[in-house]
C-alpha positions in Angstrom: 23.3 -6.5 -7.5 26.9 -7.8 -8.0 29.3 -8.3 -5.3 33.3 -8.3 -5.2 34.2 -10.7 -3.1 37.9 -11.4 -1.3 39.2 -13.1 -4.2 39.1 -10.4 -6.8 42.5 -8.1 -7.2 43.2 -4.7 -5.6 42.4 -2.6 -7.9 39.5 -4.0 -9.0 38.4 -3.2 -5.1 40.2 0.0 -5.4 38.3 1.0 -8.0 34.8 0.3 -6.2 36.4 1.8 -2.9 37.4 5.2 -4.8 34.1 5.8 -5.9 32.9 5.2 -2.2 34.8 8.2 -0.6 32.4 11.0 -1.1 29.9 9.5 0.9 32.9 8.6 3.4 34.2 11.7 4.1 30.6 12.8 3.9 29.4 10.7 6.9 32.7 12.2 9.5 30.7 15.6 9.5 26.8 14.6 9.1 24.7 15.3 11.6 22.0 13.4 11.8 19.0 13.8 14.2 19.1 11.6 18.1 23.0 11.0 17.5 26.3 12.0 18.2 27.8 14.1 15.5 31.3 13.9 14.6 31.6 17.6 15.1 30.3 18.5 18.7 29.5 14.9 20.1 26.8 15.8 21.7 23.1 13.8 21.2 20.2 15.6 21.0 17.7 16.6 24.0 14.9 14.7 22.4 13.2 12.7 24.8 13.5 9.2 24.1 10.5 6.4 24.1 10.1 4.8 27.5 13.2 2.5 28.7 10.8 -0.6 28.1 10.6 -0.2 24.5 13.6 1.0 23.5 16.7 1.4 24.9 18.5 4.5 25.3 22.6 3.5 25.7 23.1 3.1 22.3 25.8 5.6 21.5 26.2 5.6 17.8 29.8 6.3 17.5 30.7 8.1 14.8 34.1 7.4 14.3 33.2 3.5 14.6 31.0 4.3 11.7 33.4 5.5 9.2 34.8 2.3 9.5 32.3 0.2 8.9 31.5 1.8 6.0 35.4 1.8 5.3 35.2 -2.2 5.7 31.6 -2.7 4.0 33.6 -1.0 0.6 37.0 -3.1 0.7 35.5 -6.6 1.8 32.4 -6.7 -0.1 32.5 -4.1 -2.5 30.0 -1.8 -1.9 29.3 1.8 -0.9 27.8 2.8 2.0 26.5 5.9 3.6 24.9 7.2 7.2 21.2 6.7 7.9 18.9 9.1 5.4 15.9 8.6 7.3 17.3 9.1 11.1 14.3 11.5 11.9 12.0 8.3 11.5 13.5 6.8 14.1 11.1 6.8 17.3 13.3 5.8 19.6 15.2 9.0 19.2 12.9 11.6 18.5 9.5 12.7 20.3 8.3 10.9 23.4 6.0 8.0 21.6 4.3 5.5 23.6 3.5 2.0 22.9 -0.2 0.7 24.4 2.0 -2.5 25.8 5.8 -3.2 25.9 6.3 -5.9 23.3 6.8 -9.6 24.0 9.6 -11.7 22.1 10.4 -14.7 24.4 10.0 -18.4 24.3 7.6 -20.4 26.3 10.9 -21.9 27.8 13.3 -19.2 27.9 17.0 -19.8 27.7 19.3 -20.0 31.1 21.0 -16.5 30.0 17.5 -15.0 30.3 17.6 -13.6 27.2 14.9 -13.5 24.0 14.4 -16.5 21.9 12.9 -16.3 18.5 9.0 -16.6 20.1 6.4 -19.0 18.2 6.7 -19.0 14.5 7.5 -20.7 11.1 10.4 -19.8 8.5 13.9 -20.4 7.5 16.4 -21.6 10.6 19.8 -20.8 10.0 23.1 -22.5 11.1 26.2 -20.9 10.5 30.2 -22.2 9.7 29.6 -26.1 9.6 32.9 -26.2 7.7 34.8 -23.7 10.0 35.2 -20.7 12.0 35.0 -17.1 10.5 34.9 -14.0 12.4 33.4 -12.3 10.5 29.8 -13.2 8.7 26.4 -11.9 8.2 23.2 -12.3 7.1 20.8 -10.7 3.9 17.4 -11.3 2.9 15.0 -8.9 0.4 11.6 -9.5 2.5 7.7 -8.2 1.8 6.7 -5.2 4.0 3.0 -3.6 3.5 2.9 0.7 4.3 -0.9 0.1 4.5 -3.0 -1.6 7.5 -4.4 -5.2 6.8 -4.8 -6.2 10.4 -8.6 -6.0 11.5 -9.5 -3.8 14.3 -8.5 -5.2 17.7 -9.5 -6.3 20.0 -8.5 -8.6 20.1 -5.2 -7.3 19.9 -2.1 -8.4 17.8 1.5 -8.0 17.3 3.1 -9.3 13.8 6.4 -9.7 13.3 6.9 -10.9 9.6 9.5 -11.4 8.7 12.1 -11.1 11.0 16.2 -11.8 10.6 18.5 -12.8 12.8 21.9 -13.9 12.3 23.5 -17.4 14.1 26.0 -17.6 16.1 29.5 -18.2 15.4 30.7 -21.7 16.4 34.7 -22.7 16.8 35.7 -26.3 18.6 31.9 -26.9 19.9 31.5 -24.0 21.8 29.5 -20.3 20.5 32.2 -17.4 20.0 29.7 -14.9 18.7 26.2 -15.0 19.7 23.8 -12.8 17.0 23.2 -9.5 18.8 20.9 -7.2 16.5 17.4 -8.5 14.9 15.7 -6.8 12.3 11.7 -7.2 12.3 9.0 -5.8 10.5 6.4 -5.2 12.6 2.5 -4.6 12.5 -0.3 -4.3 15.1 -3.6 -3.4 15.1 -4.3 -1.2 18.0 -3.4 2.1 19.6 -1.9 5.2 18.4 0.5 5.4 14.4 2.0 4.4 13.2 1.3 0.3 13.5 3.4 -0.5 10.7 7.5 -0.2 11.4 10.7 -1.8 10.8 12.7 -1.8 13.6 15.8 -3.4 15.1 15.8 -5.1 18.4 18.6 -5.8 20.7 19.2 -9.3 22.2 20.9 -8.5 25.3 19.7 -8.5 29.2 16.1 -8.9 28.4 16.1 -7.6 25.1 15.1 -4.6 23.9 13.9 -2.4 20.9 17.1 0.1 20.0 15.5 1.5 16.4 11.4 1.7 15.4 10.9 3.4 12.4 6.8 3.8 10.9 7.1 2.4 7.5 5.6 5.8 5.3 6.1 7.2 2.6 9.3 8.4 3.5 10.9 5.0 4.4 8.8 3.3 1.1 10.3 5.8 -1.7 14.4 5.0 -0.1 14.2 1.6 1.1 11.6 -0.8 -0.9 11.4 -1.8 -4.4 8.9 -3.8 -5.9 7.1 -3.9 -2.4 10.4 -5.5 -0.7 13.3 -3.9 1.3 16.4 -5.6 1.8 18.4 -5.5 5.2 21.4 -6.8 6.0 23.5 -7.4 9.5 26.9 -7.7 9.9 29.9 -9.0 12.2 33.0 -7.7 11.8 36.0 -7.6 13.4 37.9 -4.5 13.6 41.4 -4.3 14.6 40.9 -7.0 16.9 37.1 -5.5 18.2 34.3 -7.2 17.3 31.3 -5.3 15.8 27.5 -5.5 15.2 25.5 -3.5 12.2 22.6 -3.2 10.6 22.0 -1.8 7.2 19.1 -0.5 4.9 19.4 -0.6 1.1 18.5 2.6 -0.3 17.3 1.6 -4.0 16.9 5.5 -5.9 20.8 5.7 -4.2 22.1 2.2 -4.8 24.0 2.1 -1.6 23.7 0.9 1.9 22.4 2.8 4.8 24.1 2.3 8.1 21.1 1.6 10.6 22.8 0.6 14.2 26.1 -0.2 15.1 28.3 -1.0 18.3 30.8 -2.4 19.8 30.0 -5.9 20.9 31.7 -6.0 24.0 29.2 -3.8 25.6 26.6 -6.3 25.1 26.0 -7.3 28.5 24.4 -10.9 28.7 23.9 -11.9 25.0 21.0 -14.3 24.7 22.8 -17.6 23.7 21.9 -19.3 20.7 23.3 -21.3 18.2 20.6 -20.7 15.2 19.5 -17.7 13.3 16.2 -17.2 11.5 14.4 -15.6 8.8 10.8 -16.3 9.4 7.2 -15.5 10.4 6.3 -14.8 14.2 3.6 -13.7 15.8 3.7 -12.3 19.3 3.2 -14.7 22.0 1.4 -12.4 24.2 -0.2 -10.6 21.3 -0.9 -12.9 19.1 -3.5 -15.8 18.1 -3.8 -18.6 21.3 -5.5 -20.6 18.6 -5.8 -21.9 14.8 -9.3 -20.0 14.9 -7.7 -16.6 16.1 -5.8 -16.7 12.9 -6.8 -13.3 10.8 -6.4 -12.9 7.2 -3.0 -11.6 6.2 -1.4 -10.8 2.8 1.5 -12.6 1.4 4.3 -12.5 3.5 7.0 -13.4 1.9 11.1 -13.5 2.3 13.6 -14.2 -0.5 17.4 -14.2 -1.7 18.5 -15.2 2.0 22.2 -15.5 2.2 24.9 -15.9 4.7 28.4 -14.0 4.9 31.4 -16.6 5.6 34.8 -17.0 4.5 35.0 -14.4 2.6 31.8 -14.6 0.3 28.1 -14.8 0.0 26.1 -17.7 0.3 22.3 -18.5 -0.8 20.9 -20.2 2.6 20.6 -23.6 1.1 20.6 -26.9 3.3 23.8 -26.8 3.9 23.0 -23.8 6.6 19.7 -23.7 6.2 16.4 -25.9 7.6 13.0 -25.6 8.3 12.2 -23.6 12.1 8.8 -23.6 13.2 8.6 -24.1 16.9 4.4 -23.7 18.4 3.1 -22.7 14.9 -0.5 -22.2 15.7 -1.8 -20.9 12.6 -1.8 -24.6 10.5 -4.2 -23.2 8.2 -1.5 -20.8 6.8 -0.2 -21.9 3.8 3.4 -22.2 4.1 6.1 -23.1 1.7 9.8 -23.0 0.3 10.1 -22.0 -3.2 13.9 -22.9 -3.0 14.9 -24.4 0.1 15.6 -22.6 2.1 16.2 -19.1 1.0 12.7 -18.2 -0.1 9.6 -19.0 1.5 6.0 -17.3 1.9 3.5 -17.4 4.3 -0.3 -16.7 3.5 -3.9 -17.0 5.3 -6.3 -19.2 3.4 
């Protein structure tokens, strides 16, 4: 998919920009299910999922929205619209309970309290080693399966593969911007549907789950091709506010979906940490203790990672990118970088 990066003249970004306003002044009045509309701003009465798995503050701004997508057209070139699939989302629609709250933490948690990326194996990211840009992101095209492949449990399993998370943002030494929003595709094998999702968790206070959405038919026919979907998250800052997104391609649309979004001042305690990831993670509390708990799994599998700085996309090669595996327990996995480090696969013997 080409890109039109800073460089390129105005009217060449004019030009992509003008054919992005229908869906702009299309988004001011949508209404879409769970959030404030631009019309009454009001939410809807649904009742949300319990506090513990997702988070019900996020307030969706509509207004902060527009120009997002306003931004997402003039710096990168591309056309962007509100969420198709908002009455997926399970955090904002009928009461949905999970059988256990989900873990994500580290065996040694950072002093801010927050999440760290858990026990896994993948791609480690480290953002602006030749300066600092305010505004960045990351992208990856990763495998997601609509169909169970996780045995029965007990014994009972959470997957999250892959997962993306952006670095933070580093200026004389010290972190400016710590990555807020993680996107994970997510699978377990117990309880009530749907067990396969993609959702987007929140790394502030403790963490928490702010979008789950059951990967059907639905979400298949918009957002994957080929078997993959491709997500994106953003920093940006907007007339001197920072901000966080999240976005879904839409393939039969060609344009990208605006997920979550905020502010990120109202991020109370970000979890501090200097490296993103793109990688394979199972849960620590609901996941394999040991090499022989290890079930069979398709190919998992994560390509065409790149990073957003000074003005331009990058392929995650060495110069940002190195191997992360912190407490792997499944070593009979095979795991490997077709190009290092921007596309690697994961698969059970």
């Amino acid at each position: 998919m080409s890109r039109v990066l800073v460089n390129e003249s105005q009217d060449s970004r004019w030009n992509r920009l003008s054919s992005c306003l229908a869906t702009l002044v299309g988004v001011s009045v949508c209404v879409v299910p769970g959030r404030a509309s631009a019309d009454s701003g009001n939410a809807s009465e649904a009742t949300p999922v319990p506090s513990g798995v997702c988070s019900v503050s996020v307030p969706y701004d509509p207004d902060l929205a527009i120009q997002l997508l306003n931004e997402l057209a003039l710096r990168l070139g591309e056309c962007g619209a509100a969420d198709s699939t908002a009455d997926l989302d399970l955090c904002r629609s009928e009461p949905w309970l999970l059988d256990a709250v989900p873990h994500m933490e580290s065996p040694t948690p950072p002093a801010s309290g927050g999440p760290d990326p858990g026990a896994g194996w993948g791609a480690g990211i480290d953002n602006l080693t030749g300066g600092y840009y305010p505004d960045y992101g990351v992208e990856a095209k990763q495998r997601v399966y609509s169909s169970q492949f996780l045995p029965e449990g007990p014994p009972n399993y959470y997957l999250y593969a892959p997962t993306l998370e952006p670095p933070s943002a580093i200026s004389g030494g010290q972190q400016v911007y710590s990555g807020r929003y993680e996107s994970v595709v997510w699978y377990k094998n117990f309880g009530r549907n749907p067990r396969n999702m993609w959702a987007v968790y929140e790394h502030c206070g403790s963490g928490v789950f702010v979008m789950i959405k059951a990967m059907d038919a639905t979400f298949i026919s918009k957002y994957a091709q080929n078997g993959y979907i491709y997500t994106q998250i953003m920093h940006i800052v907007l007339f001197g506010s920072p901000t966080w997104s999240v976005w879904l391609y839409n393939y039969p649309v060609g344009q990208w979906e605006l997920q979550v979004w905020d502010y990120d001042s109202t991020c109370v305690l970000p979890h501090q940490h200097n490296t993103g990831w793109d990688w394979f993670e199972w849960d620590l509390t609901y996941g394999p203790s040991s090499p022989g708990e290890c079930v069979d799994i398709p190919t998992v599998r994560s390509f065409a990672l790149r990073l957003y700085e000074n003005g331009s996309w990058k392929y995650v090669t060495s110069s940002w990118g190195r191997e992360l595996e912190i407490d792997w327990v499944c070593t009979e996995y095979d795991t490997s970088f077709s190009s290092n480090f921007y596309d690697w696969s994961v698969v059970s013997p």
